[in-house]
Backbone as numpy.savetxt, mean C-alpha at the origin, in Angstrom:
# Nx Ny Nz CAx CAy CAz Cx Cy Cz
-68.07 -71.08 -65.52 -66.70 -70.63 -65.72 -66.64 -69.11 -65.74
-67.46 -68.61 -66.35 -67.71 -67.24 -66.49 -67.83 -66.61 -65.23
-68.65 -67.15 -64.46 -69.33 -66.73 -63.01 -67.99 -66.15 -62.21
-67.09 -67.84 -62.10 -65.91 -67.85 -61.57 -65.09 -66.73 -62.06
-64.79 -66.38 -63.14 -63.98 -65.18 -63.46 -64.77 -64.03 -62.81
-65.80 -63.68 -62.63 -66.40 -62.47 -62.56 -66.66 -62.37 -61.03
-66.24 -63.41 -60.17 -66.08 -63.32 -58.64 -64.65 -63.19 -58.32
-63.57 -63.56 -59.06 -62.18 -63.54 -58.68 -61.80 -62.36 -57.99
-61.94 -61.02 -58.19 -61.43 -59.96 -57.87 -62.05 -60.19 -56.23
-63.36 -60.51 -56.17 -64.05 -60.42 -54.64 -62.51 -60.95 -53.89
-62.93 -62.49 -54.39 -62.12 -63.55 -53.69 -60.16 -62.91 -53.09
-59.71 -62.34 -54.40 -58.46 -61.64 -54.07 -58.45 -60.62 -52.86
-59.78 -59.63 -52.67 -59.79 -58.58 -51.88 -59.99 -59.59 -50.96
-61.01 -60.66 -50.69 -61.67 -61.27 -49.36 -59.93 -62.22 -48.40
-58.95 -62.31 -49.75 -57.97 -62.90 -49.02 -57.06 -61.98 -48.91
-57.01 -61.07 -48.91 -55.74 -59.86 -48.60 -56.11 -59.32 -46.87
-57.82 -59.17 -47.20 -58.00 -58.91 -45.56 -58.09 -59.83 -44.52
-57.95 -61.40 -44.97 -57.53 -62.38 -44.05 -55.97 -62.27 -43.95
-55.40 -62.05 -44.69 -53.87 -62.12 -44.64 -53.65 -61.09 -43.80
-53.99 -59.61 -43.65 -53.77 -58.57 -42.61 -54.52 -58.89 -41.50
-55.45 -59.83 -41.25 -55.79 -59.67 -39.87 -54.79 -60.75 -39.06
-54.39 -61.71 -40.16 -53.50 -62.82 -39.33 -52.35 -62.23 -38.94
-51.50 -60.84 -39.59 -50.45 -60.39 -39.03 -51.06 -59.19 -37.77
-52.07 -59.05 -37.65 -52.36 -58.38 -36.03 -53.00 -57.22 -36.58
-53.21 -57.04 -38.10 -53.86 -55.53 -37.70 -52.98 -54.15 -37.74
-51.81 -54.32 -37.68 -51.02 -53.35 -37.20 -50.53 -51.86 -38.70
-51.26 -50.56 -38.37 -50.68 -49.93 -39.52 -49.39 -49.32 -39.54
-48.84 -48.93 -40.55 -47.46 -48.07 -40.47 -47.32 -47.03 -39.67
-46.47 -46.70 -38.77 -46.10 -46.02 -37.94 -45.62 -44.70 -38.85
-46.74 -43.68 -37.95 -46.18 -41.98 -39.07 -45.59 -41.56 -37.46
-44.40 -40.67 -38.19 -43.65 -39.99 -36.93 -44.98 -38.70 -36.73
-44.86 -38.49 -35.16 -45.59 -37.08 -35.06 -44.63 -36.21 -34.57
-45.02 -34.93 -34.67 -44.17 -33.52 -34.51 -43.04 -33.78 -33.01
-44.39 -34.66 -32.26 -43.68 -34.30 -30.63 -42.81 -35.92 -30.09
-42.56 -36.54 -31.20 -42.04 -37.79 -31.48 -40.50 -37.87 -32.02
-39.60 -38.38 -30.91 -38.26 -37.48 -30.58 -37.65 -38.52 -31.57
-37.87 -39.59 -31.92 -37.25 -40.83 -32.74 -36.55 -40.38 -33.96
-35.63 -40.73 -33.77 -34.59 -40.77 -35.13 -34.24 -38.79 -35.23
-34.15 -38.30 -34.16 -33.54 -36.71 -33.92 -32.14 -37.17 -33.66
-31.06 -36.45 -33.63 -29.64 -36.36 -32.83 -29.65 -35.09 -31.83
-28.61 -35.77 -30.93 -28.10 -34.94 -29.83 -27.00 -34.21 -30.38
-26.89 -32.99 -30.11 -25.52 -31.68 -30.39 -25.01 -31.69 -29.28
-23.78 -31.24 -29.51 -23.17 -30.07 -27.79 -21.99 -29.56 -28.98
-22.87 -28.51 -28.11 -21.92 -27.02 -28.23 -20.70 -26.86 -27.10
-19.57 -26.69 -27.59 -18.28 -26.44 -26.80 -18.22 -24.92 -26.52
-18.83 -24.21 -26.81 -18.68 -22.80 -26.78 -18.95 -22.53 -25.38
-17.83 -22.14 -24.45 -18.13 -21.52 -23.24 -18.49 -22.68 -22.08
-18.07 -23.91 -23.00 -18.34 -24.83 -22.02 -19.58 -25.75 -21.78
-20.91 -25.28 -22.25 -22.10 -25.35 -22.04 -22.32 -26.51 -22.65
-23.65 -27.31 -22.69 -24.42 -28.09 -23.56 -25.67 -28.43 -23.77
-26.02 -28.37 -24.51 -27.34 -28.32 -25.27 -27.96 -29.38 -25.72
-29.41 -29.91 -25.75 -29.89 -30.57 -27.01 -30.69 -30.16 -27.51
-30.64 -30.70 -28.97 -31.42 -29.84 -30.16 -30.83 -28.93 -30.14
-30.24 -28.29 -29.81 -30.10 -26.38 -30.23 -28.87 -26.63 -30.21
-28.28 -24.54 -30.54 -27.22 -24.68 -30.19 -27.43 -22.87 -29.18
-26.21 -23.10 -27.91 -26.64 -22.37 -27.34 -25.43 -21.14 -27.22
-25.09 -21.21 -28.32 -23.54 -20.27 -28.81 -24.23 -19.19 -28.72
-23.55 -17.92 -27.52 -23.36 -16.99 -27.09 -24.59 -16.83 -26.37
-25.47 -17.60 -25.65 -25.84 -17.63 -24.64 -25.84 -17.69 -22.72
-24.44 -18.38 -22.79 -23.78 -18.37 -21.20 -23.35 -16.58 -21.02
-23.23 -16.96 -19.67 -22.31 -16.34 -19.02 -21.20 -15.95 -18.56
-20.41 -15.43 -18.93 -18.78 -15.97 -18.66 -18.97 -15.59 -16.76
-18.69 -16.20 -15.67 -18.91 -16.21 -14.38 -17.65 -16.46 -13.64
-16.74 -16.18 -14.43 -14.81 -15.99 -14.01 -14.87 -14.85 -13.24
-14.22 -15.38 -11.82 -14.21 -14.06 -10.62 -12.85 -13.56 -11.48
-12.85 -11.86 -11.02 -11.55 -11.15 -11.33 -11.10 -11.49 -10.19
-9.33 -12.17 -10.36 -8.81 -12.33 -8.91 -8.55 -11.26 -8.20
-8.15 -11.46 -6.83 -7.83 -10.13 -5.97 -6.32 -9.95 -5.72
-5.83 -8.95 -6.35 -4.37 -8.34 -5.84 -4.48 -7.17 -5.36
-3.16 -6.38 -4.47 -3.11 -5.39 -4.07 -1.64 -5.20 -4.02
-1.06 -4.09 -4.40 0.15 -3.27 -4.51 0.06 -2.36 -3.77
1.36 -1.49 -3.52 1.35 -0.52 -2.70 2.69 0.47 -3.36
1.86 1.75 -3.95 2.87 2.76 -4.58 3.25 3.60 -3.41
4.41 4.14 -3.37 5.14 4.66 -2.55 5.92 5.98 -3.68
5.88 7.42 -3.39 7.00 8.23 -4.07 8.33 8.22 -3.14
8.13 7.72 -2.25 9.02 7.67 -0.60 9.54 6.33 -0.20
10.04 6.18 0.13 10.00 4.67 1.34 11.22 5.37 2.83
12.19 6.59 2.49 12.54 6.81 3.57 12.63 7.75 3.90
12.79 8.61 5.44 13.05 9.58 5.79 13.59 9.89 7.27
13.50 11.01 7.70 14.21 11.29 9.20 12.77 11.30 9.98
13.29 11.03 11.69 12.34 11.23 12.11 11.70 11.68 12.72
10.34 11.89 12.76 9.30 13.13 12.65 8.44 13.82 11.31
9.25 12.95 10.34 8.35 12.91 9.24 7.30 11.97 8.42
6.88 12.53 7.59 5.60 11.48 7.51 5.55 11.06 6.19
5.36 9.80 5.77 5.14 9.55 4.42 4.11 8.69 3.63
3.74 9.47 2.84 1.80 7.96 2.59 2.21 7.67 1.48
1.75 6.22 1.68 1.50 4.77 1.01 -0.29 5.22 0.20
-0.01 4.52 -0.93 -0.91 4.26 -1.46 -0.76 3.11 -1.93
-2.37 2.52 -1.97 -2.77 0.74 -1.96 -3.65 0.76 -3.24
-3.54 0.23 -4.25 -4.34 0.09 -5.86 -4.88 -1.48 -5.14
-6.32 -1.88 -6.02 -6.49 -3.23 -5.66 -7.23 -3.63 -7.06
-7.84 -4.88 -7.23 -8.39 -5.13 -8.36 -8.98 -6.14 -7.57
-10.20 -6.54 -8.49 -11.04 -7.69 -7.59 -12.13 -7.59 -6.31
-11.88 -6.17 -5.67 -12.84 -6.19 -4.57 -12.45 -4.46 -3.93
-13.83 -4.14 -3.32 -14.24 -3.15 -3.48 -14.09 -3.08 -1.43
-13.24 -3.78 -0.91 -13.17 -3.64 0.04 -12.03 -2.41 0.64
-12.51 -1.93 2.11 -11.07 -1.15 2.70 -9.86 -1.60 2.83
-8.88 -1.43 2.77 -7.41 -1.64 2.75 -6.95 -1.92 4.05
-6.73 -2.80 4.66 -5.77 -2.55 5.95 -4.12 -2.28 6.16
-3.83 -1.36 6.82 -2.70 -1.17 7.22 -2.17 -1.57 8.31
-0.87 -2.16 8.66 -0.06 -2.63 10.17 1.13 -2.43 9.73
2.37 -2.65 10.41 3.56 -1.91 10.58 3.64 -3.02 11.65
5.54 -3.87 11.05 5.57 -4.72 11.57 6.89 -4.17 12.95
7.01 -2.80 13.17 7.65 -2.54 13.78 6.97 -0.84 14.09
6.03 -0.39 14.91 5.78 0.43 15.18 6.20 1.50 16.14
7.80 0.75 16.86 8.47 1.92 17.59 9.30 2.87 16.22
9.69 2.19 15.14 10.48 2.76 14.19 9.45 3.58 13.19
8.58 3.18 12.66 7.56 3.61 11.94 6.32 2.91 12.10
4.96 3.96 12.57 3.79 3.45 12.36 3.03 4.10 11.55
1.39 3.45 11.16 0.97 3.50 10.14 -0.55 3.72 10.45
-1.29 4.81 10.09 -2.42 4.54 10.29 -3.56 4.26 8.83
-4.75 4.12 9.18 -6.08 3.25 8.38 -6.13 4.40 6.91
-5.30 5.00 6.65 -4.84 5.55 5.50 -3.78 5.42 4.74
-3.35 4.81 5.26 -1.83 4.80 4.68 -0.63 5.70 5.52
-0.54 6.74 5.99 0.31 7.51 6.34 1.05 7.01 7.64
2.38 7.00 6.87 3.58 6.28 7.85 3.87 7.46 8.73
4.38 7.47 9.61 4.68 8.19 10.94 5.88 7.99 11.06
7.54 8.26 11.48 8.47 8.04 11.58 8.80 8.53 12.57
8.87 7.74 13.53 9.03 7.97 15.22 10.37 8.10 15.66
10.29 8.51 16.94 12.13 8.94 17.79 12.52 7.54 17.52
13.54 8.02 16.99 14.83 6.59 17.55 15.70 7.35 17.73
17.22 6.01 18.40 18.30 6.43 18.82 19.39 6.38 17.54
19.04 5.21 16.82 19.35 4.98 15.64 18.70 4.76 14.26
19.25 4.17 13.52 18.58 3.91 11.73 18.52 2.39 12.24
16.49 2.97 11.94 15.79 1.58 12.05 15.22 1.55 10.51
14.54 0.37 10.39 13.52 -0.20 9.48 12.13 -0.67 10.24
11.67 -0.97 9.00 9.91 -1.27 9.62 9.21 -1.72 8.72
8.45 -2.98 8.24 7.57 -3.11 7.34 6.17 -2.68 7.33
5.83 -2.49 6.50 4.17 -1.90 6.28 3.66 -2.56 5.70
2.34 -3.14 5.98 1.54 -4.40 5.26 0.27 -4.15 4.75
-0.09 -4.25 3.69 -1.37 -3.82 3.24 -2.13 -4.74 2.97
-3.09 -5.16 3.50 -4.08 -6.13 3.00 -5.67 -5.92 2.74
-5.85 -7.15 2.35 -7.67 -7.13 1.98 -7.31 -8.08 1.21
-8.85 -9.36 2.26 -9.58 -10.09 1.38 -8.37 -11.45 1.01
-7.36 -11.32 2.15 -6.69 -12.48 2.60 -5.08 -12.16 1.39
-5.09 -11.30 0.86 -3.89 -10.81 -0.38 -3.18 -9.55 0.33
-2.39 -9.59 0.65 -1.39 -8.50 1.03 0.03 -7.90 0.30
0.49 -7.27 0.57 1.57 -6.12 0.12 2.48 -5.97 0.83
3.62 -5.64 1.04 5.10 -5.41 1.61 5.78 -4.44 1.40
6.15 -3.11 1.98 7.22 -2.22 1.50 7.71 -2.21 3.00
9.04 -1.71 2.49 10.00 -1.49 3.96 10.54 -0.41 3.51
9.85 0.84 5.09 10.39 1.58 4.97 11.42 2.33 5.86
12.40 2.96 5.91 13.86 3.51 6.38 13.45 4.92 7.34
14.00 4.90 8.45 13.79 5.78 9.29 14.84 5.88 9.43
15.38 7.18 9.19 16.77 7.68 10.04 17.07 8.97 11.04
17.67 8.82 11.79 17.97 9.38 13.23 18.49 10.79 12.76
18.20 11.61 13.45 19.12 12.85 13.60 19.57 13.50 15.08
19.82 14.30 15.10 20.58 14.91 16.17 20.66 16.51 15.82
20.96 16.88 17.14 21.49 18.20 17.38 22.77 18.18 17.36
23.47 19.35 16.87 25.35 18.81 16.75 25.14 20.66 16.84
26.51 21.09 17.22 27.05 22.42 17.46 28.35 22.23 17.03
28.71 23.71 16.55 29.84 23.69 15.68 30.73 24.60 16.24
31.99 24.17 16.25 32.91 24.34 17.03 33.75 25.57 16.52
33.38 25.33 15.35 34.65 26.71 14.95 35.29 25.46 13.55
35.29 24.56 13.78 35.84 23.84 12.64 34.77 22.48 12.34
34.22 21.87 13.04 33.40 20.73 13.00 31.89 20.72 13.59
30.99 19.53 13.11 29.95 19.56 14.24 30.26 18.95 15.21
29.70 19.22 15.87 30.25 17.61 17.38 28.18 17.72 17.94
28.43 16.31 18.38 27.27 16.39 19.07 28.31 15.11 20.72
28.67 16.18 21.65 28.97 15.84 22.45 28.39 14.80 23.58
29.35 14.01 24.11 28.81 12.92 25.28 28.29 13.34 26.37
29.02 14.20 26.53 28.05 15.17 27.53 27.48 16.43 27.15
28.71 17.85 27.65 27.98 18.79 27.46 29.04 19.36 26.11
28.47 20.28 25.60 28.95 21.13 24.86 29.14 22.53 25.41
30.91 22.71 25.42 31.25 23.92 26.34 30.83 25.14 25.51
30.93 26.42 26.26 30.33 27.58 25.92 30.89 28.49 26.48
31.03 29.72 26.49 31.57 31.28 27.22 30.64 32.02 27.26
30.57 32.92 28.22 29.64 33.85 28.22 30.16 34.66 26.77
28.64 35.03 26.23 29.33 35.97 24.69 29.26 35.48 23.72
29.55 33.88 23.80 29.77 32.71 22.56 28.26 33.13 21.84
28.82 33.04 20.66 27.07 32.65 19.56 27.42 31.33 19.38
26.55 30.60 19.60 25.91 29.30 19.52 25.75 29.04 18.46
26.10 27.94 17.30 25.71 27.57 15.70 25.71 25.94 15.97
23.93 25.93 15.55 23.55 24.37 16.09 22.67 24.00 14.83
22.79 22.92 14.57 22.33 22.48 13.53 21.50 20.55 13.37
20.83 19.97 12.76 20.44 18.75 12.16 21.73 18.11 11.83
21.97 17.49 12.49 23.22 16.50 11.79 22.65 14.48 11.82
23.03 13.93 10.83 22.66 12.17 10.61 23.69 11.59 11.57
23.64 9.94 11.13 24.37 9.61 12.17 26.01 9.56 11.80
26.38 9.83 10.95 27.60 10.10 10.75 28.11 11.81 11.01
27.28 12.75 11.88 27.41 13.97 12.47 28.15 14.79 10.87
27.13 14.73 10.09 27.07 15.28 8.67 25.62 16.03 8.66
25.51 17.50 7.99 24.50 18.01 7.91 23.06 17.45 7.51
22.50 17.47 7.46 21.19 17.24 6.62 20.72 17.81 5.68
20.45 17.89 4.46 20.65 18.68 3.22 19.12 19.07 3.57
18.78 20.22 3.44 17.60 20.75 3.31 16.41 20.16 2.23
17.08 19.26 0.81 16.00 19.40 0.52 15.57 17.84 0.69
16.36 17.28 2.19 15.57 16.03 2.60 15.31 16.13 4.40
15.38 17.77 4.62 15.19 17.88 5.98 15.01 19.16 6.08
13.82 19.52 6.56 13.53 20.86 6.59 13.90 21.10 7.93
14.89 22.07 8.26 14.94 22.22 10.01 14.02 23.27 10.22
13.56 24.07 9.48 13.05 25.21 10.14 11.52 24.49 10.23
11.17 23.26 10.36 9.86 22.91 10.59 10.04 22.71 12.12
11.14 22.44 12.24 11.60 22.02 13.50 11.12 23.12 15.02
10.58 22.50 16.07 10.06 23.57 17.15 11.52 23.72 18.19
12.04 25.03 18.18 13.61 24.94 18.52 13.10 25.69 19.96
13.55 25.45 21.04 13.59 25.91 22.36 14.96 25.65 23.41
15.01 26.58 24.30 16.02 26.29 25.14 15.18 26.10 26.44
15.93 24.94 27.41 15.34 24.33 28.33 15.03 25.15 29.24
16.08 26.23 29.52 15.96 27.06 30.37 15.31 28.20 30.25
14.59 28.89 30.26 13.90 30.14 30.26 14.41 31.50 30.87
15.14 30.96 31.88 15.79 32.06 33.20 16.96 32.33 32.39
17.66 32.09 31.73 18.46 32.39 31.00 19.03 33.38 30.11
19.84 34.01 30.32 19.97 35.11 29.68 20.83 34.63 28.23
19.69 34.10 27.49 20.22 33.70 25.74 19.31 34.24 24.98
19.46 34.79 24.27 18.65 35.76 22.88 18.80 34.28 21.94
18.03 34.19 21.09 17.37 33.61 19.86 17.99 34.72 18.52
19.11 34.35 17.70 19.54 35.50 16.67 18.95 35.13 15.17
18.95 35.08 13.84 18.15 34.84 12.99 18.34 33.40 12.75
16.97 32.94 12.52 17.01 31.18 12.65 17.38 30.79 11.29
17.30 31.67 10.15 17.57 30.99 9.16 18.57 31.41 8.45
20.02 31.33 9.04 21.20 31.70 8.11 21.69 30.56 7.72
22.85 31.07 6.99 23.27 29.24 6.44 24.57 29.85 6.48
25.74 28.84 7.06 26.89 29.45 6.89 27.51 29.20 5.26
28.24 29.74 4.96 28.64 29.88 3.42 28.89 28.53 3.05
29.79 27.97 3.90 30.67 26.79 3.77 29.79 25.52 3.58
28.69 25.60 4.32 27.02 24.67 4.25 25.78 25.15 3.48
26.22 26.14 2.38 24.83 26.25 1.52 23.28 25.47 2.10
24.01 24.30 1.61 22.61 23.08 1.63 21.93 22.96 3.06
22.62 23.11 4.09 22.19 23.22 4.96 21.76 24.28 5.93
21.11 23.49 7.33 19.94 24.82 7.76 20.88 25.07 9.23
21.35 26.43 9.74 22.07 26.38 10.69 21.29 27.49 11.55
20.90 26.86 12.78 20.24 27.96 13.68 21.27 28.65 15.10
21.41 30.14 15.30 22.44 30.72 15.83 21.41 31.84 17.10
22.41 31.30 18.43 22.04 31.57 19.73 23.50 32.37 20.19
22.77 33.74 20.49 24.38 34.70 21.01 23.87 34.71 22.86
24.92 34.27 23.25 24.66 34.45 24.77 25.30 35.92 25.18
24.42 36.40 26.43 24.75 37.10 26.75 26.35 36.98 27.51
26.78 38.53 27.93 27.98 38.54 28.63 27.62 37.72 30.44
26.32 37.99 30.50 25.93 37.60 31.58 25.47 36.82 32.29
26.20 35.62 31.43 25.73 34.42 31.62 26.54 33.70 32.29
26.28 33.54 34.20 27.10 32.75 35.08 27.90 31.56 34.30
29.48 31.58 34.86 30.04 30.23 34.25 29.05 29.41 35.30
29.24 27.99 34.80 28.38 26.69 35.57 27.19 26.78 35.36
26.38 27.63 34.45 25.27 27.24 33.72 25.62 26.32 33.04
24.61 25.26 32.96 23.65 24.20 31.96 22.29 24.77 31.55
22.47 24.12 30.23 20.61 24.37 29.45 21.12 23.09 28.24
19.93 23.09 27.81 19.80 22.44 26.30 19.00 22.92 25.36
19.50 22.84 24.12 19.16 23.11 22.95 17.96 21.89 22.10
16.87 22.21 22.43 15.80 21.30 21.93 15.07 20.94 20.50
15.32 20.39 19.93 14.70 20.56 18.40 13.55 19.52 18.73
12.36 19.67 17.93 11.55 18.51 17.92 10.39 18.86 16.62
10.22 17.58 15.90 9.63 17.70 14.82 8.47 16.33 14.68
7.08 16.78 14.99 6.27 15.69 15.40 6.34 15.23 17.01
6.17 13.69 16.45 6.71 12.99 18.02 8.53 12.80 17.90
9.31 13.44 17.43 10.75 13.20 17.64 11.28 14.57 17.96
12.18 14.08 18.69 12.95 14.90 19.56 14.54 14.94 19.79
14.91 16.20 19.92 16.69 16.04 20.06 17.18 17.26 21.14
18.21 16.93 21.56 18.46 18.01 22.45 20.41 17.81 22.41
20.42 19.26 22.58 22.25 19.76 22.89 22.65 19.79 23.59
22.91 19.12 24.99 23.63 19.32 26.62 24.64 20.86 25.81
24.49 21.68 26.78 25.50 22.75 26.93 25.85 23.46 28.73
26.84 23.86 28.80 27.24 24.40 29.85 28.40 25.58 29.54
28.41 26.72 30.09 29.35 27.41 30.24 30.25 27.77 31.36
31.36 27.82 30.80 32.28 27.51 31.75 33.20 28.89 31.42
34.19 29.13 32.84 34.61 30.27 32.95 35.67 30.96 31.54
């Protein structure tokens, strides 16, 4: 009986390790470091991105193109013609050259700078100017208006259908007139830029001071031609102004 007590403990250990071999042997599972089980997944909304394990707040890139616009400042949009006026093009988005076209280039053209040109006409035209780059463009319309040569009669300008009569002796007072045969205010028409000639050369006409202004026309620019006494009646000439590529002329004739 004694014996039996003093083997029991064997017997308990000898049946614990039959009992573990009948379930397979198998020991408790230890997590290791590189053992992803029972981790969670994050995402970070910041900037769009996502992550696991981490968080990747203020790591992106923000990769938003700046869009592309282009404007076009102007201190001008009109004038007479033979004068010139530049466009400037601001852009944002791209570092490309600007193109210029002119959707009417007998009235105003435009060259790879900007600078409008305001060509002969007969009348008050318009013209658009287009600025592009990079498929985004711009629009201004700009105003060309006509002038003329007009001679003054003693009371009015006239810019005659034909000729403008004359006497031997007459002083000549010829001037810039718009299309309503109204002066041109000097400080939107310089005449004295103007290249003034008479057609004829053989002519016995003196050139008298180009820059008087009659009292009555302050604002304006009036240029004065004294003919001689000796100037056959049934002469013709003309009075030529031209500023750039535009041009004007005065039919005159004197008559007995």
């Amino acid at each position: 009986m004694n014996r039996a007590v003093r083997h029991l403990p064997v017997l308990m250990m000898a049946l614990m390790l039959l009992m573990t071999a009948a379930c397979g042997g198998n020991e408790p599972s230890i997590p290791r470091p590189d053992d992803h089980r029972g981790t969670t997944t994050s995402t970070d909304t910041t900037g769009g991105s996502t992550s696991t394990g981490s968080d990747t707040t203020g790591s992106s890139s923000d990769t938003t193109a700046v869009p592309v616009t282009i404007h076009i400042i102007a201190s001008c949009a009109e004038g007479y013609m033979g004068q010139t006026l530049q466009l400037q093009a601001t852009t944002t988005g791209t570092q490309q050259a600007v193109a210029w076209k002119s959707t009417n280039a007998r009235v105003a053209s435009v060259d790879a700078q900007g600078l409008v040109q305001l060509n002969n006409i007969i009348t008050d035209g318009t013209a658009s100017i287009i600025a592009a780059v990079q498929g985004v463009s711009d629009t201004i319309t700009v105003t060309n208006h006509c002038w003329r040569v007009a001679a003054h009669d003693g009371t009015r300008w006239v810019v005659p259908a034909t000729y403008f009569t004359l006497h031997a002796g007459d002083r000549l007072t010829v001037n810039v007139v718009d299309a309503d045969t109204l002066p041109i205010t000097t400080d939107a028409f310089n005449a004295s830029a103007c290249q003034w000639r008479v057609s004829s050369r053989s002519m016995a006409v003196s050139q008298l001071i180009a820059d008087s202004v009659a009292p009555s026309e302050a604002q304006s620019w009036n240029l004065y031609y004294q003919l001689t006494d000796s100037v056959p009646a049934g002469t013709s000439f003309s009075i030529i102004a031209r500023l750039g590529p535009a041009a004007a002329s005065l039919p005159c004739a004197i008559t007995p």
